[in-house]
C-alpha positions as CSV (number, residue, x, y, z in Angstrom):
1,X,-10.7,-72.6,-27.5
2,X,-11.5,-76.3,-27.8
3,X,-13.6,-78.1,-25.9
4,X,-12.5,-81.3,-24.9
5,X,-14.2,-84.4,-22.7
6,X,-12.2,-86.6,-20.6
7,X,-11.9,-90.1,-22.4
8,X,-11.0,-92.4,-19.6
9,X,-13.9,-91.8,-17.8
10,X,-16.4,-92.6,-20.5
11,X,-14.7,-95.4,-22.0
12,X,-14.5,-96.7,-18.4
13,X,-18.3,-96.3,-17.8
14,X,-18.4,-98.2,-21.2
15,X,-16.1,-101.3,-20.5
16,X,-18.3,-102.0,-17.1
17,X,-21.3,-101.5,-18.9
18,X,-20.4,-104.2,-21.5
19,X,-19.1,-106.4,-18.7
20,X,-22.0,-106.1,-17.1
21,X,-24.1,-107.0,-20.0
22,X,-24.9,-111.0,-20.6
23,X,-23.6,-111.7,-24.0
24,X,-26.0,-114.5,-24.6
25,X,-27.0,-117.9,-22.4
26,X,-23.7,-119.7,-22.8
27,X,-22.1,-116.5,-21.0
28,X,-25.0,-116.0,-18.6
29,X,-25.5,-119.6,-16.9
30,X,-22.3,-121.9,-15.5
31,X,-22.2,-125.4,-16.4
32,X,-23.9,-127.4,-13.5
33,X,-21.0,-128.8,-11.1
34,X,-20.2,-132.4,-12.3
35,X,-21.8,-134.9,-10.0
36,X,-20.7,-138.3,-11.5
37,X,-21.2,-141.8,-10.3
38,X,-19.4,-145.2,-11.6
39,X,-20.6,-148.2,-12.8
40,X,-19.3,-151.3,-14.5
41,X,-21.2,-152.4,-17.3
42,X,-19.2,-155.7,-17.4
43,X,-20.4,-156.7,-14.0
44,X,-23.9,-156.0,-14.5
45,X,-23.9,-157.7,-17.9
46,X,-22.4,-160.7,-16.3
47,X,-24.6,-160.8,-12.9
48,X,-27.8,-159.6,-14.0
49,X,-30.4,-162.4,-13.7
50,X,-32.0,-161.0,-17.2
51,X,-28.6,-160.9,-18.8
52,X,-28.2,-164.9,-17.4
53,X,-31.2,-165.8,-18.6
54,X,-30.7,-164.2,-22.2
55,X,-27.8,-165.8,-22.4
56,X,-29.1,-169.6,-21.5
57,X,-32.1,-169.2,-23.5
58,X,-29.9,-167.7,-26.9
59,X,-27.0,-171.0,-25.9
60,X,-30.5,-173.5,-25.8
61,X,-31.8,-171.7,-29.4
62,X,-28.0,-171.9,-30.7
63,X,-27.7,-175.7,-30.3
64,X,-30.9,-176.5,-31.4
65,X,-30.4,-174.7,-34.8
66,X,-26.9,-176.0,-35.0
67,X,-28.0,-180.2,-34.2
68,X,-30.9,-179.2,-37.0
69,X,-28.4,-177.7,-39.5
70,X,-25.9,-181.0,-38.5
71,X,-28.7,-183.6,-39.6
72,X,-29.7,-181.5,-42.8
73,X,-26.0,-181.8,-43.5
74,X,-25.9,-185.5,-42.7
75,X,-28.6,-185.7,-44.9
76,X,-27.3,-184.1,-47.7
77,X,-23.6,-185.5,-47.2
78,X,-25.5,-189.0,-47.6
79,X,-27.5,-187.9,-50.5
80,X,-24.2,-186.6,-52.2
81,X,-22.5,-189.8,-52.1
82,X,-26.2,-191.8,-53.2
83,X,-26.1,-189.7,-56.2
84,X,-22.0,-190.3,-56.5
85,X,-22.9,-194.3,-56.5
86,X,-25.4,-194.0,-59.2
87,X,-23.3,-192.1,-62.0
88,X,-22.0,-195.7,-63.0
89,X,-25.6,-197.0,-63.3
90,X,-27.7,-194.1,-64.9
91,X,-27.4,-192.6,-68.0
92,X,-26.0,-188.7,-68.2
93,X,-28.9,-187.3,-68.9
94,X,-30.8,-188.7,-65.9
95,X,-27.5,-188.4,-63.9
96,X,-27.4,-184.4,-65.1
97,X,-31.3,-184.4,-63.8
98,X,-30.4,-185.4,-60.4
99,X,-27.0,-183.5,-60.1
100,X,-29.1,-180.5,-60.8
101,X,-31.4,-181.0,-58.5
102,X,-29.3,-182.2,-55.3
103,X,-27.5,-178.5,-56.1
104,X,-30.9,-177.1,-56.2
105,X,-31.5,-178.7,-52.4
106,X,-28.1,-177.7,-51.2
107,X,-28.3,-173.7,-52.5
108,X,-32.1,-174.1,-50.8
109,X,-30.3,-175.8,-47.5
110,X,-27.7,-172.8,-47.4
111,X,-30.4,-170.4,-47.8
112,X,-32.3,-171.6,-45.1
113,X,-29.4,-172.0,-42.1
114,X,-28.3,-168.3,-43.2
115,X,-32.3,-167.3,-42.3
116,X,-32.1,-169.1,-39.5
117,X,-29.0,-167.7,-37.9
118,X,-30.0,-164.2,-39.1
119,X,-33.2,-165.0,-37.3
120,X,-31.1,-166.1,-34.0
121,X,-29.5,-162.7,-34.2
122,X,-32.4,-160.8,-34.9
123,X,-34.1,-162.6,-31.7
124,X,-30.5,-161.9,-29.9
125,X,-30.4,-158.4,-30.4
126,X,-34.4,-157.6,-29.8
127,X,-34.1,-159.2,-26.7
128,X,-31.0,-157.6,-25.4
129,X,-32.6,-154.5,-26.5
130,X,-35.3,-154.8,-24.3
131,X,-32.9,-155.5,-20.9
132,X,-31.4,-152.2,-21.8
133,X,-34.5,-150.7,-22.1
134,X,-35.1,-151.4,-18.4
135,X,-31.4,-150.9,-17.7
136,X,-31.6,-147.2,-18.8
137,X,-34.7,-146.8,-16.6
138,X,-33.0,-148.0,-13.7
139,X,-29.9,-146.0,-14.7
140,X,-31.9,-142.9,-15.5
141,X,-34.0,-143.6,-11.8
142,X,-30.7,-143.4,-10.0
143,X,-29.0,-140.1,-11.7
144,X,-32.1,-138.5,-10.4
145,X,-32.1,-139.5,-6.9
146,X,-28.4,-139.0,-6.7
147,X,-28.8,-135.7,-8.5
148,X,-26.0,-137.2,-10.8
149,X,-24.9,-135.4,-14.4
150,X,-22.5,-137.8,-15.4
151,X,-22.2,-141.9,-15.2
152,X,-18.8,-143.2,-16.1
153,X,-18.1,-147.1,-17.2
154,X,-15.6,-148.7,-15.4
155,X,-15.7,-151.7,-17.2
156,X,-12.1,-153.7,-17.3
157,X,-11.7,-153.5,-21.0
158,X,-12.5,-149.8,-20.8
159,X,-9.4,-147.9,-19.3
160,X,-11.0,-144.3,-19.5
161,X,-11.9,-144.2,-15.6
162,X,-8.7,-144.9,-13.7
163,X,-9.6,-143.9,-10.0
164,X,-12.6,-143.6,-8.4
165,X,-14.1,-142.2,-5.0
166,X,-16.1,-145.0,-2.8
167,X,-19.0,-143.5,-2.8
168,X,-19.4,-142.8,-6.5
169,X,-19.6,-146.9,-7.8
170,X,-23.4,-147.4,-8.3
171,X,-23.1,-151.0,-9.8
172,X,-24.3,-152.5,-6.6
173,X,-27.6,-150.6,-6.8
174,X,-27.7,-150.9,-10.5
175,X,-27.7,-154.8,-10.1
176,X,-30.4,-154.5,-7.6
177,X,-33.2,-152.7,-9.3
178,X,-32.7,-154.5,-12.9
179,X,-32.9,-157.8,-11.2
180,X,-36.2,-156.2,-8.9
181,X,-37.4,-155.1,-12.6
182,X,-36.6,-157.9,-15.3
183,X,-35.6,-161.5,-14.7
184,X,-36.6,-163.3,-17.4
185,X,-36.7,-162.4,-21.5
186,X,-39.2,-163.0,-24.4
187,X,-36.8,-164.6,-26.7
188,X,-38.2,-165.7,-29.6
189,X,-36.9,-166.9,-32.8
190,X,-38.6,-166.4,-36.1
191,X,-39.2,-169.9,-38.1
């Protein structure tokens, strides 16, 4: 005669003992609970006094490059049609000389309003980089004494947050510290 083991009761024992088994971290810990706070970028890059004052400072930089680039253009306009005037008077060779070298001063004129704008942007974007610099510090200071996980933009050109609680908009607060933190920006354009 056979001897024969009940299998329900051992694969039982076995099934808890895998359940109760972590299978690795994902399994063993639960995501934190969301804790999630609004804020509308738009706002604060509209109101911030750093924001205002990069923006001023980048229009005042803009139009001085742009009356600069208007008189080297006057400049050259009026050396075009000098040049134009003597063709009848000079002979082609001299003519050719000076043709040449009013192109030379125009491709050396485009070359230098190109730097210079490239500059403006250069001095645009290291300075904006630096107000959201603090911006993340301020953003970062608030998560923690919220205890928040998650901060949403509410922006209006961004549609992805459609409803929000009262007491999750932190823009206010936002607004607060970067303008406690940063009021004014180095900006500086390279010559």
């Amino acid at each position: 005669m056979a001897f024969r083991v009940p299998v329900w009761p051992a694969l039982f024992a076995l099934i808890v003992a895998m359940l109760a088994t972590p299978i690795g971290d994902a399994v063993a810990q639960a995501p934190d609970t969301p804790r999630i706070a609004v804020l509308e970028m738009g706002r604060v890059e509209r109101e911030a006094v750093a924001y205002q004052d990069l923006g001023t400072k980048f229009r005042a930089a803009n139009e001085a490059l742009l009356t600069e680039l208007r008189g080297i253009q006057a400049s050259l306009e009026a050396d075009g049609q000098e040049l134009a005037a003597q063709q009848a008077i000079l002979s082609p060779e001299a003519f050719e000389q000076k043709r040449i070298e009013f192109e030379q001063r125009l491709q050396s004129s485009n070359e230098q309003a190109n730097l210079r704008r490239q500059a403006l942007e250069t001095a645009l974007i290291e300075s904006r980089n630096a107000v959201v610099g603090v911006l993340r510090e301020v953003m970062e200071e608030i998560a923690t004494e919220y205890d928040l996980n998650l901060i949403l933009d509410r922006s209006s050109n961004d549609p992805t947050v459609l409803y929000t609680a009262p007491g999750i908009e932190i823009t206010a607060q936002v607004l607060s510290r970067l303008d406690a933190r940063i009021q004014t920006v180095d900006f500086n354009v390279a010559q």
